[in-house]
C-alpha positions as CSV (number, residue, x, y, z in Angstrom):
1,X,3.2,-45.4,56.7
2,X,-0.4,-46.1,55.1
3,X,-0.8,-48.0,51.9
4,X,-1.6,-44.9,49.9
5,X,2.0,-43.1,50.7
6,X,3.8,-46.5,49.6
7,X,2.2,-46.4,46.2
8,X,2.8,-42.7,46.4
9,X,6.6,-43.7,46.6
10,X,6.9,-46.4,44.2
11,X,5.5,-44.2,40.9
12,X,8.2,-42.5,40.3
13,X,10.0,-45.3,40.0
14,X,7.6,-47.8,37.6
15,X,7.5,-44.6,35.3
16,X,11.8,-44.4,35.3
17,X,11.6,-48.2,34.2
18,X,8.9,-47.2,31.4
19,X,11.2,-44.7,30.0
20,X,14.3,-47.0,30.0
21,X,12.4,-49.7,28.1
22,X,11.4,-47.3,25.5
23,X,13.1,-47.1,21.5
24,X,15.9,-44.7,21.5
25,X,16.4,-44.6,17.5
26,X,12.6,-43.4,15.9
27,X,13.3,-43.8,12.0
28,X,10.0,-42.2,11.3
29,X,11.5,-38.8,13.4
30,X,15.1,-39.5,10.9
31,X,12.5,-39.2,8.0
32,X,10.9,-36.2,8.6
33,X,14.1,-34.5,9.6
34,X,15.7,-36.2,6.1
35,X,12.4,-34.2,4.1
36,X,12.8,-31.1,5.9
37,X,16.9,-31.0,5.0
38,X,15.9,-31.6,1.7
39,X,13.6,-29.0,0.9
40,X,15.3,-26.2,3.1
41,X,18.4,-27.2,0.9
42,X,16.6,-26.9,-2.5
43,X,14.3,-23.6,-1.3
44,X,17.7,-22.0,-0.3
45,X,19.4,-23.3,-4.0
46,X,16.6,-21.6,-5.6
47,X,17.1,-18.6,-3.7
48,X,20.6,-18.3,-4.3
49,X,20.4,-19.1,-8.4
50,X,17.9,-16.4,-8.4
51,X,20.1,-13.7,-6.2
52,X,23.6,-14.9,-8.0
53,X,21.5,-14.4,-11.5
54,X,20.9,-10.7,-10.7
55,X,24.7,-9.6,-10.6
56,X,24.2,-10.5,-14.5
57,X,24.8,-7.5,-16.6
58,X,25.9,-8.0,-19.7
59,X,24.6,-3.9,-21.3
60,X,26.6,-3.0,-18.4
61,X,29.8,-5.2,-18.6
62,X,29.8,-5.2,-14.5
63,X,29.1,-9.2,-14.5
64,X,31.3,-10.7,-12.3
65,X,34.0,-13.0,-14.0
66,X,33.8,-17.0,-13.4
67,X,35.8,-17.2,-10.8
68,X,34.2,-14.8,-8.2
69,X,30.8,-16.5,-9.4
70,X,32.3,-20.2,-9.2
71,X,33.9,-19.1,-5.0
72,X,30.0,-17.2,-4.9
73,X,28.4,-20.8,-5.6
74,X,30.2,-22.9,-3.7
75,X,30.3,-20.5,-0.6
76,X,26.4,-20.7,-0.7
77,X,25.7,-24.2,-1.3
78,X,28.5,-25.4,2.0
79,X,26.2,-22.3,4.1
80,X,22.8,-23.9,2.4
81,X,23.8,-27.2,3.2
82,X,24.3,-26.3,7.2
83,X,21.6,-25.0,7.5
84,X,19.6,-27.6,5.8
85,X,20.9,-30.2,8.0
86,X,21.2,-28.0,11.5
87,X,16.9,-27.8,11.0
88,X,16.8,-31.4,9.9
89,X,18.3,-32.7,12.9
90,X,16.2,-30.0,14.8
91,X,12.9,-31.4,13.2
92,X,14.7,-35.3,13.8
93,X,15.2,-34.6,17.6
94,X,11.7,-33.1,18.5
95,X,10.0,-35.7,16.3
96,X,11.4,-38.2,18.0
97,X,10.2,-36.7,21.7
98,X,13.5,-37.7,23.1
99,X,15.3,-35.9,26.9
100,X,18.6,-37.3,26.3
101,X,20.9,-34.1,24.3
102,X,23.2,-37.4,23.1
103,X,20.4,-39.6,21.6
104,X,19.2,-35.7,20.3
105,X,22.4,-35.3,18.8
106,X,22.5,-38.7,17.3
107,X,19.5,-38.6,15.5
108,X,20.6,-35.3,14.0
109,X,23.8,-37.4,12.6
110,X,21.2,-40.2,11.1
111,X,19.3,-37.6,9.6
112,X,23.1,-36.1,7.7
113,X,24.1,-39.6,7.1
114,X,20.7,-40.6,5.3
115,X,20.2,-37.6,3.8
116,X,23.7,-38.0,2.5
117,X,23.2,-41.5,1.4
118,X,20.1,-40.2,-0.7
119,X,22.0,-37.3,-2.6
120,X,24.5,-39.9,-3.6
121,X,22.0,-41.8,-4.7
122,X,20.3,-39.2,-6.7
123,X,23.6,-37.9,-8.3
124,X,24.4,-41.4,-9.8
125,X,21.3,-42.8,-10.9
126,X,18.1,-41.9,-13.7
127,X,16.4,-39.5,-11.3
128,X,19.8,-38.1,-10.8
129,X,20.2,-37.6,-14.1
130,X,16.9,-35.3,-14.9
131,X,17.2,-33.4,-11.6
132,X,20.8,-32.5,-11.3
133,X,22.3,-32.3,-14.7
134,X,24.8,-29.8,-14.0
135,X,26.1,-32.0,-11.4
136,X,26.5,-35.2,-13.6
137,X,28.5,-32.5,-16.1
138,X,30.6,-31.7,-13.3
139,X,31.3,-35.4,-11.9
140,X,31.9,-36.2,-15.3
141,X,34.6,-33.8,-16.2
142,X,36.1,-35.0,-12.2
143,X,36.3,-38.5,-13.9
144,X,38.0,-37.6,-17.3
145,X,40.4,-35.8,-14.8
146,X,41.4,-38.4,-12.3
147,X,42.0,-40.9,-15.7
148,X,44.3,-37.8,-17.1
149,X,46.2,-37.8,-13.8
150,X,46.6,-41.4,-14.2
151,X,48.5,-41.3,-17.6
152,X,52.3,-40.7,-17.7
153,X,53.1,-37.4,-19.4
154,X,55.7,-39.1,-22.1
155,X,53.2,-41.0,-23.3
156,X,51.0,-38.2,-23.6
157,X,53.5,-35.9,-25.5
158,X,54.7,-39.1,-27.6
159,X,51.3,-39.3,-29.0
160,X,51.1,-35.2,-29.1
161,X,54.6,-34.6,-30.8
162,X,53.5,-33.4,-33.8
163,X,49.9,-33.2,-35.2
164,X,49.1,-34.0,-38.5
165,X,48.7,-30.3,-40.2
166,X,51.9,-29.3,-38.7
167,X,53.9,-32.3,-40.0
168,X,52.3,-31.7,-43.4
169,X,53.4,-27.7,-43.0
170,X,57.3,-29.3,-42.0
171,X,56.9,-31.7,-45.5
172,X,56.0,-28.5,-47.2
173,X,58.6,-27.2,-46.1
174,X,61.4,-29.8,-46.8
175,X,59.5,-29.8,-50.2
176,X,60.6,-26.4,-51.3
177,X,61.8,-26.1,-54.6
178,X,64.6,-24.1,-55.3
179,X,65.8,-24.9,-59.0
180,X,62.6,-26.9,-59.9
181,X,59.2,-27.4,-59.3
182,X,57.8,-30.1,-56.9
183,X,55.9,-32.8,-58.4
184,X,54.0,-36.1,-58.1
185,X,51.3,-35.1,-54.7
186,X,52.1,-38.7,-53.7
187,X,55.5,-38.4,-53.0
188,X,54.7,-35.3,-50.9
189,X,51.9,-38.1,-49.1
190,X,55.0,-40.5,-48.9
191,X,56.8,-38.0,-47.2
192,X,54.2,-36.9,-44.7
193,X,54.0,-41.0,-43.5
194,X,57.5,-41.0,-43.2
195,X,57.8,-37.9,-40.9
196,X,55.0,-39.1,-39.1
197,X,56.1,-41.9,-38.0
198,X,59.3,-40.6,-36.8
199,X,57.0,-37.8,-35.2
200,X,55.0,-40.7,-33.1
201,X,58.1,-42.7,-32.2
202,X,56.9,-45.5,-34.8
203,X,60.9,-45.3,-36.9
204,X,63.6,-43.8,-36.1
205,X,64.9,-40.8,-38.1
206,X,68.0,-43.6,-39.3
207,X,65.5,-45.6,-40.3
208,X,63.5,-43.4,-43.1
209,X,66.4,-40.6,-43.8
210,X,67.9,-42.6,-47.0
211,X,64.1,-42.6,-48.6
212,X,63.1,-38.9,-47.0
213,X,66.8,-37.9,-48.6
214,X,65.7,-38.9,-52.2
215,X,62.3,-38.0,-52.1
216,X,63.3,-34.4,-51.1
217,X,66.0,-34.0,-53.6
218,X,64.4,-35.2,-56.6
219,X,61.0,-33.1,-55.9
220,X,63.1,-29.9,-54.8
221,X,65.7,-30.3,-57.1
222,X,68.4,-29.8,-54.7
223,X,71.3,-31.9,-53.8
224,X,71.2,-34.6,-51.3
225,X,73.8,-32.8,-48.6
226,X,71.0,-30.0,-48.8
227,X,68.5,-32.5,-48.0
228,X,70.1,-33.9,-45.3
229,X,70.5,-30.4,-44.2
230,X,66.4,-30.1,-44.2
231,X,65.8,-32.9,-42.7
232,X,68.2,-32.3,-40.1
233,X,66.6,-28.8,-39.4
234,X,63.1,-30.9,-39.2
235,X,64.5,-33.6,-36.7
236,X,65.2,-30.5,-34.6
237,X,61.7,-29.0,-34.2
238,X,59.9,-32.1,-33.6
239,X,61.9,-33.1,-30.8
240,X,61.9,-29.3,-29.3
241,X,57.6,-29.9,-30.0
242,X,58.0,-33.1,-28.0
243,X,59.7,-31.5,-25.1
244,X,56.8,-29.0,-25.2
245,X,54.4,-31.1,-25.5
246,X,55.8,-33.2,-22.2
247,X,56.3,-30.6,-20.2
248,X,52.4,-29.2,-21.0
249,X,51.8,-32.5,-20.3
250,X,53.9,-32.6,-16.7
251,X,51.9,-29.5,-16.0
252,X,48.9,-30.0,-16.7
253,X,48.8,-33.5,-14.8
254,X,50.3,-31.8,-11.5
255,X,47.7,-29.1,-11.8
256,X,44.6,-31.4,-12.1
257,X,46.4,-33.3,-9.3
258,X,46.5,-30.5,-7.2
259,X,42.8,-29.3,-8.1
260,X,41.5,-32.7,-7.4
261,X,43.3,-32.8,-3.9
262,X,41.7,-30.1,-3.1
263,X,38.7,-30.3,-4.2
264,X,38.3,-33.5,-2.5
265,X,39.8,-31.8,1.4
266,X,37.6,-29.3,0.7
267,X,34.6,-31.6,0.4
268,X,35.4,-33.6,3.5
269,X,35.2,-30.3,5.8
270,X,32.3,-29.7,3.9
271,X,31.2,-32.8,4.9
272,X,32.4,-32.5,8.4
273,X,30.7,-29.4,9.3
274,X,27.6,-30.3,8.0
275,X,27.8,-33.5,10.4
276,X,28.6,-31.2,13.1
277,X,25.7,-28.7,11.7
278,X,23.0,-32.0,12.4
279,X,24.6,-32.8,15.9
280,X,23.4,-29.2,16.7
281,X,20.5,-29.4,16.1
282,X,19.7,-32.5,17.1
283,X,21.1,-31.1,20.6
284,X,18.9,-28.1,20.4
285,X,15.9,-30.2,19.7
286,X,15.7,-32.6,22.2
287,X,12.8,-32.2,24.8
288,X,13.6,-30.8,27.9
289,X,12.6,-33.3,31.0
290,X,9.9,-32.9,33.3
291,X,8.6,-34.3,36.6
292,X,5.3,-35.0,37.3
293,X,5.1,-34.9,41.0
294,X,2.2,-35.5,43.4
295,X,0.0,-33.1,44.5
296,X,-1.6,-34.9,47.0
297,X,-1.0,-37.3,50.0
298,X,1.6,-36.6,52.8
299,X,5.8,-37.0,52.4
């Protein structure tokens, strides 16, 4: 064998090492594929405020209701978002000239976790704040409801018994007059502390009834057995207001439970498909292999 077919043999294999030794991660290729997810994702948001703000009639009255429009907006940001991120880790994976489908695939998964990273980013801080507004509205009322889910529902109707103008209609009405008229305004004021402070859990009907007795008997003329009578009747519907108000409370804390819970297993497929979305097309835009092979010189 001459000289010329041992170096003819040995090529292939200085070009194999060559390729071995070369960076598998290129963060430029992540960064393109990162600005390319990001403006596919905001040209398809634009198109789908401008399509959802057609089925607005209101001369009509065929608008759809919030609910079909709220399923509508979610439906088209999830399909937005994949495929945002399917020709982000397309443009990732070319970029970054690799063969290998599983270096492909994981620059596709860089490109969703940075890009992922950077909406985060943008959601919580200044620039956040000026670009998506709506979405600081809506992580704000997600906030005020995990804190509500946190509070015990007693508390909650404790503090929700009885409100102030329906404690003041109750003192009215324990006020009545039936053989006189009522008087002095601040016994009526005096009366309205002392109820509301039962109401809130502050005294205990015991406590207050021999002052709320005499107050209502000498400003309604009536006698005390009769005022007992009232304030009896009033002890009754503040504590069937209090079991209202708890079990609003109950309800409304399992149902922002629930909608949280959901909302948050909802977001992690979102999530996860939109990880699998990058893989893709990281895996479709890896660069096939090719040979170059000798034309010359004998085998």
């Amino acid at each position: 064998m001459s000289r010329s077919d041992h170096d003819l043999v040995r090529e292939p294999t200085a070009i194999a090492v060559a390729g071995d030794s070369r960076r598998r991660v290129s963060w430029g290729a992540i960064i393109g594929g990162v600005a390319i997810a990001l403006a596919v994702q905001m040209l398809l948001s634009m198109l789908g405020l401008g399509l959802g703000l057609t089925t607005i009639e209101p001369n009509t009255g065929g608008t759809p209701d919030a609910t079909s429009i709220g399923i509508g907006a979610v439906a088209w940001w999830v399909i937005s978002a994949l495929l945002a991120l399917l020709a982000g880790g397309y443009v990732a994976s070319r970029l970054a000239g690799t063969t290998n489908k599983r270096d492909g695939m994981l620059h596709g998964l860089l490109t969703w976790a940075s890009m992922l990273i950077i909406s985060v980013w943008l959601l919580t801080s200044v620039v956040g704040s000026v670009l998506g507004g709506a979405f600081n509205m809506l992580g704000g009322a997600v906030s005020s409801a995990s804190q509500a889910v946190s509070n015990v529902a007693p508390q909650v109707a404790d503090a929700a018994g009885l409100s102030t103008d329906q404690i003041q209609q109750q003192v009215d009405n324990l006020l009545r007059a039936n053989n006189a008229p009522a008087n002095p305004e601040s016994a009526r004021q005096e009366l309205v502390s002392l109820m509301g402070q039962v109401a809130t859990g502050q005294q205990t009907m015991d406590q207050v009834r021999p002052r709320a007795v005499e107050i209502i008997s000498q400003q309604a003329g009536i006698t005390p057995q009769e005022a007992e009578a009232r304030i009896q009747e009033f002890q009754t519907r503040a504590e069937q207001f209090r079991a209202d108000a708890e079990a609003t409370a109950r309800e409304t804390t399992e149902a922002t439970a629930s909608a949280l819970s959901s909302g948050a297993l909802w977001t992690c497929l979102a999530l996860a498909l939109s990880a699998i979305a990058a893989a893709i097309g990281g895996s479709i835009g890896t660069r096939r292999e090719t040979h170059d092979y000798p034309t010359t010189g004998r085998y």
